[in-house]
N, C-alpha and C positions, 0 to 999 in steps of 0.2 A: 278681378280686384287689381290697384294697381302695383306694380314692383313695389317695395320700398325706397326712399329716398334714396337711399345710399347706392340705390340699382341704379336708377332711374338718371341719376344727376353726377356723370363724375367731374365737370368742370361747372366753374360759372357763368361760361356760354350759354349753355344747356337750362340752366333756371331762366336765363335771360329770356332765351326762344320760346321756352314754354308761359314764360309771364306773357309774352308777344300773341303767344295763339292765344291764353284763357281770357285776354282783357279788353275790353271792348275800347273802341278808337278816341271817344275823349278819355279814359281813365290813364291808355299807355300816353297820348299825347301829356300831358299833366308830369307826367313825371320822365320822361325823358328830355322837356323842352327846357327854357329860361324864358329871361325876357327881352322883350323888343331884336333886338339882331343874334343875342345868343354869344355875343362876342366872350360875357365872364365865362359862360358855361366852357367853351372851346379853350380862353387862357387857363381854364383850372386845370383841363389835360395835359395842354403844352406843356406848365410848365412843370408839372410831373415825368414827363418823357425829356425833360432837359438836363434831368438828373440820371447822372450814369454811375454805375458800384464799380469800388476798388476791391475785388476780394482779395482776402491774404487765404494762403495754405499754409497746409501742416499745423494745423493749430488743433489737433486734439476736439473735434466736434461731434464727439459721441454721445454726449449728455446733453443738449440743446432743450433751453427751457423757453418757452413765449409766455410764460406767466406775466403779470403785471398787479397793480394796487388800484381801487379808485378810495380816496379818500380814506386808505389805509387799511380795506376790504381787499382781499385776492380775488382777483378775475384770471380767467383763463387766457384772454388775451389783452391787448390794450385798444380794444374797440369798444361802442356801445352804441348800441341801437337809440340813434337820434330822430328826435321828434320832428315827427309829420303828421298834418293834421288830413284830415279825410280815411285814413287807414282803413274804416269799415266799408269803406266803397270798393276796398279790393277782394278782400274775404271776410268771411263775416264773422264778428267776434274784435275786428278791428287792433286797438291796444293791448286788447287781452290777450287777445291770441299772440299778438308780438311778446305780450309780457311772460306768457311760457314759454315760448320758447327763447325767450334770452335767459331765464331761468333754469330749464333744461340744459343748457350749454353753459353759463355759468358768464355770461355780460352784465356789466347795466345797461338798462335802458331808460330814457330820456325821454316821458314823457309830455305831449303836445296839451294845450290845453283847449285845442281846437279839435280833439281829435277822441271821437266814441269808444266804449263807455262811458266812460269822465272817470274822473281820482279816484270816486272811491269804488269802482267795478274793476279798475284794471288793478289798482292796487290788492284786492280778493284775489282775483283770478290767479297768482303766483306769488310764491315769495323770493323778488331777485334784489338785487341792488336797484333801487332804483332812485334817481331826479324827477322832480317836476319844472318845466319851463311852460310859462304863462305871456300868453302875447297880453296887455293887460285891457281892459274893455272896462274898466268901473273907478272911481275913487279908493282913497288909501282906507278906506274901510274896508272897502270890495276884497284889493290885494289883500289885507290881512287878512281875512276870511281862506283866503285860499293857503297863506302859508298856515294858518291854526288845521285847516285838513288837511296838508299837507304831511305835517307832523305826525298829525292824530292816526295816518294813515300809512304810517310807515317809511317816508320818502326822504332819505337823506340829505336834499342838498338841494338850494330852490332855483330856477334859473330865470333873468329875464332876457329874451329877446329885443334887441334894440338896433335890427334893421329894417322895421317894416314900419314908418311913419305915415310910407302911404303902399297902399297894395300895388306894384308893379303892375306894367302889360306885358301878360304872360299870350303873343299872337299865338301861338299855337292853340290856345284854348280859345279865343278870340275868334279865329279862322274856321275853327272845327266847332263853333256854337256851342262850347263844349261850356254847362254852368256847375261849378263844381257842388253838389250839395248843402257842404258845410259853410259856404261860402257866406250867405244870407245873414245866418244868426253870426257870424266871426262878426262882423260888419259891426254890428248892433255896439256901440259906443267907441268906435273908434276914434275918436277924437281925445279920448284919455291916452291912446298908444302914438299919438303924433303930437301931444303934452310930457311923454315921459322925457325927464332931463336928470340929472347926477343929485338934482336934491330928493327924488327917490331912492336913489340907492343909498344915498346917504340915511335917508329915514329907515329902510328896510334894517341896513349893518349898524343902527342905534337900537332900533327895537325888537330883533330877533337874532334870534343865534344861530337859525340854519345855515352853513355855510352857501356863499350865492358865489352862480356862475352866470356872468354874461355874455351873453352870446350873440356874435355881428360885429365882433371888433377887426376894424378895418387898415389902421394906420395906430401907428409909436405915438403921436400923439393920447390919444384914447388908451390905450394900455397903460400909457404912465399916470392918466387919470384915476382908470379904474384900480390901480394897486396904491395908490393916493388914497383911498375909496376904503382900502381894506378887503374886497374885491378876492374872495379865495382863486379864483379859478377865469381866465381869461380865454374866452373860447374863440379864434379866431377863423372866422366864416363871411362867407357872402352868400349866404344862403342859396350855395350850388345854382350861382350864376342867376335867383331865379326874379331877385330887388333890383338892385342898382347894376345897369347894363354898364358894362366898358369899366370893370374894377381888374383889380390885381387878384391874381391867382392866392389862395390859403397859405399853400404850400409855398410860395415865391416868399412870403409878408413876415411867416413864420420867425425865422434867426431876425426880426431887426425888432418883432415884438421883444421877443426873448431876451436881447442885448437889453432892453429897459427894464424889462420885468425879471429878471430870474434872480431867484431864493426868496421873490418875493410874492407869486402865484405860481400858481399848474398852468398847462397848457392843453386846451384841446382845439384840433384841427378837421376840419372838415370841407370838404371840394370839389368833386372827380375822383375820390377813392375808390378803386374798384378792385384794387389785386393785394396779393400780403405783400409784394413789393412795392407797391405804393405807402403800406401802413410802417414797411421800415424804413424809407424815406423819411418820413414824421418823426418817428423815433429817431431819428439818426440826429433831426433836427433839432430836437429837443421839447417834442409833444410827452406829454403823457398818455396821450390818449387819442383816438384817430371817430370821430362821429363816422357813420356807415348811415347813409339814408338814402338816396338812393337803391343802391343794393340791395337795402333790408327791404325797401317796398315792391321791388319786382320779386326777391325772393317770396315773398308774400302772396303776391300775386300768381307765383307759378306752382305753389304748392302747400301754402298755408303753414303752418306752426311746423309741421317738418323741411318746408322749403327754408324758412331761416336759419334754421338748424345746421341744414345741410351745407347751406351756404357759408354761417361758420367753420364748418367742419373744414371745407374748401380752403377758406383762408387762412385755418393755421397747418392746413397741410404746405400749402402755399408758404406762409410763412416760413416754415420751422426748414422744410430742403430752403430756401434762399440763404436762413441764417447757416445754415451747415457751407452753403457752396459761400458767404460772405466768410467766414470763418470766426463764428463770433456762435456762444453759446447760450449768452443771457442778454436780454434787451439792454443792459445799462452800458455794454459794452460798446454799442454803437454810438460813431459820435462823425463830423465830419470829415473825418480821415478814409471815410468807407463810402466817398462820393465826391464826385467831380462833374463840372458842367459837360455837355455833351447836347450836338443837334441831335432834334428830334428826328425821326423815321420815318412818320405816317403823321398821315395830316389828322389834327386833332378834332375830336366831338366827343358826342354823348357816351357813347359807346364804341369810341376807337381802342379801348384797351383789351376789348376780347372780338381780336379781328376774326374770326370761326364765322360770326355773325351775319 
C-alpha cells in the first residue's frame, strides 16, 4: 500500500514528478504547454520572478492567519480550484474528485462546464463553496437553463468565460497527435461562444441574481466595461498562456485593472501560479483570490483527491513561513510596500518555479 500523502509528497516538485510518471504523453503535453510559440505561458512566469519582497522584522508573527472570504464564505486560503475541462482524463471521478477534495481542505472550486460529471454529479459528490463557469455552446434559453441548475444545485456565483471565441493552436497537442476527448462535443455550437458580446451580460445581470464572474479580462478597457455591467467579480486571465499567444502576463495587468475597478468588483487572478509566494504577490496586488489550475490538475494527476489536498496543504505551508519571514500576520496587511521590481534569475517556462525538477 502506498505511504500516505503527506509521506509521500513533502514539496510541490514531488506531485509534479509523480504527475510526469502516472500520465501518459498527450494528457502531460495538454497541460503543461500553451499556444503557438508559448510566449504568454513563459511572460506569466517572468513576470512573477520580476517581483521581489520587501520583508520588515520584528513585528510580532506569532499568530499568522492565511484565511480569506469568497463571496463572504471563509476559505482557508485565498485560492480556488479553477476550472479545467477534461479533468476525468487524469483520474477518474474527474470534477468530483476535485470537488472533494477542495471540500476536504476547505477551497472553492470553479467549475468547468466542459468538464465530467457535469453540475449536477459534482455538485453530489461534496458540499464545498462552489462557481460554475460555462463556455456557452446554446442560445439564451440554453444559458438560463444552466443558471436555473446552477442554483438548484447549490453553486453560488455563475461565471462566463470570454476568452475563447475561437479555440487556439495548442502545437504541442498538435505535434503529439494528441485529440483531447472532450474536445468533440465542446465544439458542438460554438458559434454562440464567438457571438457572446456585453448584451449578454447585460441580459444575464437583468434577469438573475446569481452573482457573475467573468473570466479573460485582459486590458482596463474591459474592466471598466464589465464593472459598467455590474459585473461582481472580474477575473483577470489569459487563460495560462493557453488562447491568445503573445499577451501580457495576469499578474503584470493586475494594479491597472484595479486602478479602474476597485470598491467596485473582486478580483481574481490566475497565470503561472505555482508557489504561496507567487499567491502573496496577488494579494499584495490586490486579488482577492489567486485561480490554481494548473497545479490542481497535475496534483490530480499525481495522486488523485489526496494529491490536491496535499498540494493545498503545501501551499499554505508555503504561504503562512513567507507571511511570518514578510512580516505581516493577516493577508489584508499586504499591500505594495512588500514588493519592488527585481531581474528575474532563471529563464522563464512551464515549470521554472520548482527548479528540483
Amino acid at each position: 500500500m502506498n505511504a500516505p500523502a503527506e509521506q509521500r509528497f513533502l514539496t510541490l516538485q514531488e506531485l509534479v514528478a509523480a504527475a510526469k510518471s502516472n500520465l501518459p504523453p498527450g494528457p502531460w503535453s495538454y497541460l503543461i504547454g500553451g499556444a503557438e510559440t508559448e510566449t504568454t505561458v513563459r511572460r506569466n512566469r517572468h513576470a512573477l520572478d520580476c517581483i521581489a519582497f520587501r520583508p520588515r522584522v520584528l513585528r510580532d508573527v506569532s499568530h499568522v492567519d492565511c484565511s480569506a472570504t469568497f463571496f463572504g464564505k471563509p476559505i482557508r486560503l485565498p485560492v480556488m480550484l479553477a476550472p479545467i475541462g477534461g479533468l476525468e482524463s487524469l483520474v477518474e471521478g474527474g470534477a468530483a474528485t476535485a470537488a472533494r477534495a477542495a471540500a476536504q481542505f476547505g477551497v472553492p472550486q470553479m467549475l468547468s462546464s466542459v468538464c465530467k460529471p457535469g453540475l449536477e454529479e459534482t455538485a453530489a459528490a461534496a458540499q464545498t463553496i462552489r462557481s460554475f463557469q460555462l463556455y456557452v455552446r446554446g442560445d439564451d434559453a440554453w444559458v438560463d437553463d444552466f443558471v436555473r441548475r446552477a442554483k438548484d444545485n447549490g453553486f453560488t456565483s455563475f461565471c462566463f468565460t470570454v476568452d475563447v471565441a475561437s479555440y487556439s493552436r495548442r502545437e504541442r497537442d498538435l505535434v503529439g497527435r494528441f485529440v483531447k476527448p472532450w474536445r468533440a462535443k465542446a465544439q458542438e455550437g460554438a458559434a454562440f461562444q464567438a457571438a457572446l458580446s456585453w448584451d449578454q451580460v447585460k441580459r444575464f445581470k437583468d434577469r438573475h441574481d446569481l452573482p457573475l464572474i467573468i473570466k479573460g479580462i485582459a486590458t482596463v478597457e474591459d474592466a471598466e466595461i464589465a464593472v459598467q455591467h455590474g459585473v461582481e467579480v472580474v477575473y483577470v486571465s489569459n487563460h495560462g498562456g493557453r488562447q491568445l499567444d503573445h499577451c501580457r502576463a495576469g499578474i503584470e495587468l493586475l494594479p491597472e485593472v484595479i486602478s479602474v475597478a476597485r470598491g467596485k468588483a473582486e478580483f481574481i487572478v490566475d497565470g503561472g501560479f505555482l508557489r504561496g509566494t507567487d499567491v502573496l504577490k496577488a494579494v499584495a496586488r490586490g486579488a482577492a483570490m489567486v485561480g490554481i489550475g494548473k497545479l490542481q490538475a497535475l496534483a490530480l494527476g499525481a495522486a488523485g483527491e489526496q494529491g490536491i489536498v496535499r498540494m493545498l496543504e503545501i501551499l499554505e505551508t508555503e504561504l503562512t513561513t513567507a507571511m511570518k519571514l514578510l512580516g505581516v500576520n493577516e493577508l489584508r496587511e499586504l499591500d505594495g510596500t512588500y514588493m519592488q521590481p527585481a531581474t528575474p534569475v532563471t529563464t522563464p517556462g512551464t515549470l521554472s518555479a520548482l527548479p528540483l525538477l
